[in-house]
C-alpha positions as CSV (number, residue, x, y, z in Angstrom):
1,X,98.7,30.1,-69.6
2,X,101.4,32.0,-68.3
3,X,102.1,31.6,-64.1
4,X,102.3,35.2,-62.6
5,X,104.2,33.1,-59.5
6,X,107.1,32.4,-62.7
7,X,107.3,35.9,-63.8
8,X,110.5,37.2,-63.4
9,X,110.9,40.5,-61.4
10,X,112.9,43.0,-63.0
11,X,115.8,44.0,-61.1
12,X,118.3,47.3,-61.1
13,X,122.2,46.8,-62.1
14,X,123.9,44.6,-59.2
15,X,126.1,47.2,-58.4
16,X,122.1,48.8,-56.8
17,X,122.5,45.9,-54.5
18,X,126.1,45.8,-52.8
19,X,127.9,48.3,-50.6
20,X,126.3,50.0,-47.9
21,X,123.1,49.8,-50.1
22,X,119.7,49.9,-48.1
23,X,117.1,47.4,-49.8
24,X,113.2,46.4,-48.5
25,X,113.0,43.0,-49.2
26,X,110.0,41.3,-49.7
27,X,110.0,37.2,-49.9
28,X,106.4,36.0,-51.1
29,X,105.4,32.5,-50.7
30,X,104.6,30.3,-53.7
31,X,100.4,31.0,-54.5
32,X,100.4,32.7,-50.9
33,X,100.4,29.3,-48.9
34,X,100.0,29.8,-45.4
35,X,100.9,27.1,-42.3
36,X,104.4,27.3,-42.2
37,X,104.6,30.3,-39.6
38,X,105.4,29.0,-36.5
39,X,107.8,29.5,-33.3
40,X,109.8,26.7,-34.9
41,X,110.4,28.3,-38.6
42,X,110.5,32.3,-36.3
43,X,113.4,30.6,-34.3
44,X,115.2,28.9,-38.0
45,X,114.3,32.6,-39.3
46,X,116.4,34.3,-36.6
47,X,119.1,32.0,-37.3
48,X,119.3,31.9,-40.7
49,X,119.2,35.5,-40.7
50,X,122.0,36.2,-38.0
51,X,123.9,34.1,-40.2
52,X,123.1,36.2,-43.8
53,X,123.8,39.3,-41.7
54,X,127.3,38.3,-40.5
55,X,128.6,36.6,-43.6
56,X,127.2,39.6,-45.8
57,X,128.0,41.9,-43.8
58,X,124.8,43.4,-43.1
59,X,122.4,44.6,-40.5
60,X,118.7,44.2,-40.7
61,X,117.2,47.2,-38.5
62,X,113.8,45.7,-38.6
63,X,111.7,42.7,-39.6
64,X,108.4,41.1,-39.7
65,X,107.1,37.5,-41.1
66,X,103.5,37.5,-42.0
67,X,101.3,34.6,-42.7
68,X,102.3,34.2,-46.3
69,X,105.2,36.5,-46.8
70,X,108.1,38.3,-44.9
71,X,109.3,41.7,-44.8
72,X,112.7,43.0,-43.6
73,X,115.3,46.1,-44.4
74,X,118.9,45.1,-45.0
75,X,121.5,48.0,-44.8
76,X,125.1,47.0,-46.2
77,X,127.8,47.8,-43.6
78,X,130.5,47.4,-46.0
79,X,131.2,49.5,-49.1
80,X,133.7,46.5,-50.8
81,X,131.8,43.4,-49.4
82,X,128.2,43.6,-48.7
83,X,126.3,41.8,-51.6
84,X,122.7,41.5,-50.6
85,X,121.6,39.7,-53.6
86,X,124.2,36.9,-52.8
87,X,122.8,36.9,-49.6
88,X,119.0,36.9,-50.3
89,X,119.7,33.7,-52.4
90,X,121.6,32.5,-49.2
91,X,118.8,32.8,-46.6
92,X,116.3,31.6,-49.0
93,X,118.2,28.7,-50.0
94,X,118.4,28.1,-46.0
95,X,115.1,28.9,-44.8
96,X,113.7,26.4,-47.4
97,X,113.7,23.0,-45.3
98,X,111.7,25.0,-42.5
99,X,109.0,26.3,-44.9
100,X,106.5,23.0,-43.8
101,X,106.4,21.9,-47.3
102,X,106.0,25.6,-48.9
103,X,108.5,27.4,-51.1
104,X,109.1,31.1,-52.1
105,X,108.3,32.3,-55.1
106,X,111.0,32.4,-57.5
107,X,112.1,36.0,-57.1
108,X,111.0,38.2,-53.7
109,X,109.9,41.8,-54.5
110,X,112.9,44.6,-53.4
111,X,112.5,48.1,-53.2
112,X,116.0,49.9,-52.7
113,X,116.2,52.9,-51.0
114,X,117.4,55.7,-52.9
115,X,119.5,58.6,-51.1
116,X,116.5,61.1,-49.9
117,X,114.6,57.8,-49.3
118,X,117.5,57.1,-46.2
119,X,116.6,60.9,-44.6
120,X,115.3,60.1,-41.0
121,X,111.7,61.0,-41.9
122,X,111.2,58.8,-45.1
123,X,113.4,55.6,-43.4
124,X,111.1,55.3,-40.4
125,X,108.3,55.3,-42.5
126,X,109.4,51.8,-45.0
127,X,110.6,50.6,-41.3
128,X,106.7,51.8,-39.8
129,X,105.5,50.0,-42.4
130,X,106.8,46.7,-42.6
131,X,105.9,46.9,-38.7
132,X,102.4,47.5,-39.0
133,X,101.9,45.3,-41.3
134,X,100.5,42.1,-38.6
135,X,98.4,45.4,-37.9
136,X,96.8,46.4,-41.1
137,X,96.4,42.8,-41.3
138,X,93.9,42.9,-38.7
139,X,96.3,40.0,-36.7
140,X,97.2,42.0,-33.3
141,X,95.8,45.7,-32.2
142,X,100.0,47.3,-31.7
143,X,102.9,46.4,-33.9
144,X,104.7,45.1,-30.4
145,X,102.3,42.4,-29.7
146,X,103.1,40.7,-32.9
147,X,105.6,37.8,-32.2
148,X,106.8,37.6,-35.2
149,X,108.9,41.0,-35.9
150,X,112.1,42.1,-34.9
151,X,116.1,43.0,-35.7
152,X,119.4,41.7,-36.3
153,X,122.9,43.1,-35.9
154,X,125.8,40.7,-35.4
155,X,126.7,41.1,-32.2
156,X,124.0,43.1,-30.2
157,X,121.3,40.3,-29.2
158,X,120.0,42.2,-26.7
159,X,118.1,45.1,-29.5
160,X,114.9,45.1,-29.5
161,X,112.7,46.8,-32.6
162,X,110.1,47.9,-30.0
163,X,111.9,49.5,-27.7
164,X,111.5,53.2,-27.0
165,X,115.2,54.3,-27.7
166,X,115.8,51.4,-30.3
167,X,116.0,54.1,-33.4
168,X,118.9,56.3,-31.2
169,X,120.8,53.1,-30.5
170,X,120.6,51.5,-34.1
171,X,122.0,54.3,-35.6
172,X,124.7,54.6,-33.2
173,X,125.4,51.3,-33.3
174,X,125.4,51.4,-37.8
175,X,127.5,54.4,-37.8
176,X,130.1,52.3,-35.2
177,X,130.2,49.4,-37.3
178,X,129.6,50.7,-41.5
179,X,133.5,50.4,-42.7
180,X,133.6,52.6,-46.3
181,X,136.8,50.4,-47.2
């Protein structure tokens, strides 16, 4: 009988993927296992991430880990060498001695953001939604009580998703650091 956790995703032409490309990215674990979300793995997750970000050359403007899956937006800063599929299988690979005996499945769900997708309306809504999730989930009453969300651009530790000017200061700070070389 055939695994629906082996399937494999199909995917748009890599090209989709690099550049200043903006991709929801969806990592499921395997069979939906649960247990391995904890302060420990959220602190490895921050790291690992920073990390992805930095090397990839990539913000993440907002993310959230969930009981049995994660959720985050990756926006390439640099036309020439942003490569988020290099750097999904980076931060899997990574993240996979902190998953408490779990894995991912094979392939995480993406959903790239086409051009009238990135308007201001439309973007806040994919980042609304991967903030809500913990939400719809029934797991806290407001997205900001969930300990588990957040953001990550090399070099401003001090963001935070929930703040009340965050959007205004993301986008200042993208548009300072997105090189089109």
């Amino acid at each position: 009988m055939d695994d629906p956790f082996r399937r494999h995703l199909p995917r748009l032409e890599p090209e989709w993927y690099r550049g200043l490309a903006f991709v929801h990215w969806t990592p499921t674990i395997e069979h939906r296992a649960t247990g391995w979300l904890t302060p420990d793995f959220n602190r490895a997750w921050q790291w690992e991430l920073l990390h992805a970000c930095a090397r990839y050359k990539l913000a993440c403007p907002t993310f959230v880990l969930m009981p049995d899956h994660l959720h985050f937006l990756w926006l390439g800063l640099n036309e020439a060498g942003s490569d988020q599929q290099v750097a999904i299988e980076f931060l899997t690979k990574n993240l996979r001695p902190h998953l408490s005996g779990v894995d991912f499945q094979r392939q995480p769900f993406d959903q790239v953001l086409r051009a009238k997708e990135r308007n201001p309306d439309t973007f806040l809504n994919v980042a609304g939604y991967i903030l809500d999730n913990p939400v719809r989930a029934g797991l806290v009453g407001h997205r900001a009580e969930w300990p588990y969300s957040g953001c990550c651009v090399p070099g401003y530790p001090d963001l935070n998703v929930h703040g009340e000017d965050y959007w205004e200061l993301f986008w200042r700070i993208y548009n300072k650091l997105v090189d089109h070389r």
